[in-house]
C-alpha positions as CSV (number, residue, x, y, z in Angstrom):
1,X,138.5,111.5,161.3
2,X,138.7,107.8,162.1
3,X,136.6,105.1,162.8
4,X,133.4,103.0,162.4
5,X,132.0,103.4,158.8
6,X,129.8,106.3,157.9
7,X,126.8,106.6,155.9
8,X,127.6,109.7,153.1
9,X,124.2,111.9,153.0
10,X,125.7,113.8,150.6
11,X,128.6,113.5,148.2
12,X,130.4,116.6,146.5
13,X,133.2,115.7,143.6
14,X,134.6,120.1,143.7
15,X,136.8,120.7,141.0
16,X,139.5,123.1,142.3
17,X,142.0,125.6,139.7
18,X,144.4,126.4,142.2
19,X,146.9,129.7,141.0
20,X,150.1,126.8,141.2
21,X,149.9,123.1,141.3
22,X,147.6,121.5,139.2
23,X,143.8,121.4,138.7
24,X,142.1,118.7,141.4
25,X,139.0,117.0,142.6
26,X,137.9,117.3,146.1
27,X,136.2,115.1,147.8
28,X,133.3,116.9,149.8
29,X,131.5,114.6,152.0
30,X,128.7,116.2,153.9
31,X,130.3,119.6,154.0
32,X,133.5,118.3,155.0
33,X,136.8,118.4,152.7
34,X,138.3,115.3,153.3
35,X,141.9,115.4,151.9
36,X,142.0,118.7,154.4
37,X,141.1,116.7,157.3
38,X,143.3,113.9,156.7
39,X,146.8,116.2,155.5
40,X,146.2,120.0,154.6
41,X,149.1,119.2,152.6
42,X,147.2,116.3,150.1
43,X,146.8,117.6,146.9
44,X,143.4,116.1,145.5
45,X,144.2,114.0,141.9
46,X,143.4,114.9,138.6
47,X,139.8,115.1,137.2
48,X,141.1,112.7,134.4
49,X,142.3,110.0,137.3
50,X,138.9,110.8,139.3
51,X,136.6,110.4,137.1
52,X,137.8,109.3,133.8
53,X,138.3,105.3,132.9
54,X,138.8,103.2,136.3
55,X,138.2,106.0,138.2
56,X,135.3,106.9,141.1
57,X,132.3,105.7,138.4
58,X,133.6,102.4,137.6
59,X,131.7,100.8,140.8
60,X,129.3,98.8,138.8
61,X,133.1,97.0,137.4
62,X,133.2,95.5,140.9
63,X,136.2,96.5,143.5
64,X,139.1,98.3,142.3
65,X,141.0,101.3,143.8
66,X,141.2,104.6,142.8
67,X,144.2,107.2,143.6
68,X,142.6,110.6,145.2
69,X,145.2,112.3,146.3
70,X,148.8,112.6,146.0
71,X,152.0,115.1,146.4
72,X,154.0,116.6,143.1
73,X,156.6,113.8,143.9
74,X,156.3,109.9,143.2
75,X,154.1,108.2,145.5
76,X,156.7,105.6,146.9
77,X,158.2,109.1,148.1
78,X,155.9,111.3,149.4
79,X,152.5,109.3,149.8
80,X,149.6,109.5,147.8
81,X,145.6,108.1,148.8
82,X,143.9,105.7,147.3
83,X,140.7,104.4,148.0
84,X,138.6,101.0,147.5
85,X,135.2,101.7,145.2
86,X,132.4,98.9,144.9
87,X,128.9,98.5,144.5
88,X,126.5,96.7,147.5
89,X,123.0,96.7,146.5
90,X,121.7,100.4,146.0
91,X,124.8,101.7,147.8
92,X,128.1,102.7,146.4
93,X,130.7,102.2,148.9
94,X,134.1,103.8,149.5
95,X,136.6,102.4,152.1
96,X,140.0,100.4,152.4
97,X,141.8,103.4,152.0
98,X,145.8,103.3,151.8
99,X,148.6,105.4,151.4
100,X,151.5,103.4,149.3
101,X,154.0,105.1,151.1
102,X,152.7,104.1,154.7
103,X,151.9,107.2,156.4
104,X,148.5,108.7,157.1
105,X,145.4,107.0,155.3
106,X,143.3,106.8,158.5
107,X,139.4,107.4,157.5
108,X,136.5,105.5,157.5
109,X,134.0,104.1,155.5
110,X,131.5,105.8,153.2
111,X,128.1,104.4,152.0
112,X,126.4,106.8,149.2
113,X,122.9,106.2,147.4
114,X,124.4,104.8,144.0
115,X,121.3,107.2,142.4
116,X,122.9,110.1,144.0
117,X,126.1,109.2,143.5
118,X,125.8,108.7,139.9
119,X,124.4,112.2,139.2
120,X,127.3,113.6,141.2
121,X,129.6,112.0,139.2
122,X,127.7,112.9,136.1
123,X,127.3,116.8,137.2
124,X,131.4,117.1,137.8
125,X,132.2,115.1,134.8
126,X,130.4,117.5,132.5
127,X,131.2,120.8,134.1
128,X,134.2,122.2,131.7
129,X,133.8,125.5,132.3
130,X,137.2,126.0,134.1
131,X,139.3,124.1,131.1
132,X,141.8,126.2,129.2
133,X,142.9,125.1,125.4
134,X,146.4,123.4,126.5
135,X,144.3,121.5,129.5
136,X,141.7,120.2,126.4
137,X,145.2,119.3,124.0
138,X,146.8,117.6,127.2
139,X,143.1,115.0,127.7
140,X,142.9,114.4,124.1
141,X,147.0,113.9,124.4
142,X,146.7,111.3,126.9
143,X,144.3,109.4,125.6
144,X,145.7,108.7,122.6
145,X,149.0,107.4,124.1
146,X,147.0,105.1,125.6
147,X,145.2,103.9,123.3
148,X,148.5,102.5,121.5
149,X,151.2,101.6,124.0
150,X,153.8,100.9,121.0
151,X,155.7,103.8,121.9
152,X,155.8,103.4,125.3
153,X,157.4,100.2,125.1
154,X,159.6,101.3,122.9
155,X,160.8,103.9,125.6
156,X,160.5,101.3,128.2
157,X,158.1,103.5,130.7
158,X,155.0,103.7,131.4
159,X,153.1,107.3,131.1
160,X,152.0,108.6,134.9
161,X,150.1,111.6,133.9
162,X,149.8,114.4,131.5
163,X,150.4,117.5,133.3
164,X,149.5,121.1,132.6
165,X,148.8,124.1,134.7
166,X,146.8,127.2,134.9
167,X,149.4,129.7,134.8
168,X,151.5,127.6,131.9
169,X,148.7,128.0,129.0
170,X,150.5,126.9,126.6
171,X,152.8,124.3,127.7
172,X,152.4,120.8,129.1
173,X,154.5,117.7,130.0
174,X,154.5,114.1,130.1
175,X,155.5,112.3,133.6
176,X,156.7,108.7,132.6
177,X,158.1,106.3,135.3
178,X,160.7,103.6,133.8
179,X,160.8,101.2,133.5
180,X,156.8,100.8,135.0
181,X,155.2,102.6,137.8
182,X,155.0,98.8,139.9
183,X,158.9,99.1,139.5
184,X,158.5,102.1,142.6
185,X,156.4,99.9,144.7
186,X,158.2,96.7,143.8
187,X,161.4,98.3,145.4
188,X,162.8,98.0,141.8
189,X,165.3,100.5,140.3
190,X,163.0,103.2,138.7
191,X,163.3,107.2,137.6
192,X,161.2,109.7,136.6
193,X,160.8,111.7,133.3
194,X,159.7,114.6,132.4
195,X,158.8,115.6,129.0
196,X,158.0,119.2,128.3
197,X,156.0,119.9,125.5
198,X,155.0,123.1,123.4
199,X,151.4,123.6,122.5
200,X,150.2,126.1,119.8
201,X,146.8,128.2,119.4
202,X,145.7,126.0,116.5
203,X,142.6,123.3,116.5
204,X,143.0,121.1,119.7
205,X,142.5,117.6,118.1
206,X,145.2,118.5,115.6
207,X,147.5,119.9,118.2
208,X,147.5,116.4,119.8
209,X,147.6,114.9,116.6
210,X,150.7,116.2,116.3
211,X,152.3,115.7,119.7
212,X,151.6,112.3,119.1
213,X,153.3,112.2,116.0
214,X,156.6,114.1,117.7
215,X,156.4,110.8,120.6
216,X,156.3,108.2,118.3
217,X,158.5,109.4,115.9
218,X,161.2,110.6,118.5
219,X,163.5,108.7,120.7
220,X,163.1,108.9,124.6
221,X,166.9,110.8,124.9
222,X,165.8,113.1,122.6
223,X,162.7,114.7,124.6
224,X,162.9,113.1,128.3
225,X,164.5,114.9,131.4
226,X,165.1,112.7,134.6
227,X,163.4,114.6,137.3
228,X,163.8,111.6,140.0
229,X,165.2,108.7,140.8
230,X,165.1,106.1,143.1
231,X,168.6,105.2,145.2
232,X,169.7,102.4,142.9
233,X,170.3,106.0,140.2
234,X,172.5,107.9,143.0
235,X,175.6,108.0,141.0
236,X,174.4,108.1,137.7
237,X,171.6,111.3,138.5
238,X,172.5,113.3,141.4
């Protein structure tokens, strides 16, 4: 699927619980999965990178790219998709698509009524019917760590994604890059951390409440686990 730029008559943002890996957004562009035409193996990304902050209904903020797809490694690894989103007129247009770690990111163009589109975005935003209680504690999780970065400077990274999964109800983690996700694309020395974190039955705002308190209160050594690392880290975590 390569080529001249196509003309979207009908967008599809399909929230998929798979039994393993984690919960994704796929891109359905008249009837046809994309991320399955490109790689059957692409995992689509995260409803909260899709279509939260920055994500697929930010066109109106002029260009910026949005990641769509990715594998469980880092993306300097094992690839990951991104695509350009922007606004023409009464189109919403998605194209310059790349793949970080140079292999496969070969599709073409979309153009989508920004009317339709919107709705679309709206529709799959607001369907929570598939959320469990960790995967509510693990949103309201993440955006309280970044709304005050203090603690990740403090343990020098930078927080990748909040991860839970369907058959893991009551457990989540945090994936932090150090020193900064750039670091993996600036060929710098980087590794990657995993946090896992408990979560109990109790209200869900105060169950983040107070895995935020545990973060900020805690030193990185204390909670982190080094679950990669680039070449420069051989030696030190084989």
């Amino acid at each position: 699927m390569s080529g001249e730029e196509r003309r979207g008559q009908a967008l599809e943002l399909r929230i998929v619980v798979p039994a393993g890996g984690w919960v994704q957004v796929r891109p359905v562009i008249d009837g046809l999965d994309v991320l399955a035409d490109l790689w059957p193996a692409w995992a689509g990304e995260d409803p909260w990178v899709v279509l939260g902050p920055g994500g697929v209904a930010a066109a109106e903020d002029g260009p910026h790219e949005v990641r769509l797809a990715r594998i469980s490694c880092t993306e300097m690894c094992c690839g990951a998709l991104y695509v350009t989103v922007r606004r023409e007129g009464d189109e919403v247009i998605w194209d310059g698509w790349r793949n970080p770690a140079g292999g496969r990111a070969d599709l073409p163009g979309f153009r989508f009524d920004a009317a339709r589109y919107a709705a679309e975005i709206r529709r799959a935003a607001d369907d929570r019917a598939w959320e469990w209680p960790a995967r509510t504690v693990a949103g309201l999780l993440a955006e309280r760590l970044r709304e005050d970065l203090a603690w990740s400077r403090r343990w020098e990274c930078e927080l990748d994604a909040v991860w839970t999964g369907p058959s893991e109800r009551n457990r989540l983690e945090l994936v932090l890059i150090h020193p900064e996700r750039a670091a993996q694309e600036d060929g710098r020395p980087w590794l990657q951390l995993g946090v896992p974190l408990a979560v109990g039955d109790g209200d869900p705002a105060a169950e983040a409440d107070r895995l935020v308190a545990l973060i900020t209160s805690t030193d990185r050594q204390e909670l982190a686990e080094v679950w990669g690392r680039s070449a420069h880290y051989a030696e030190e975590y084989p």
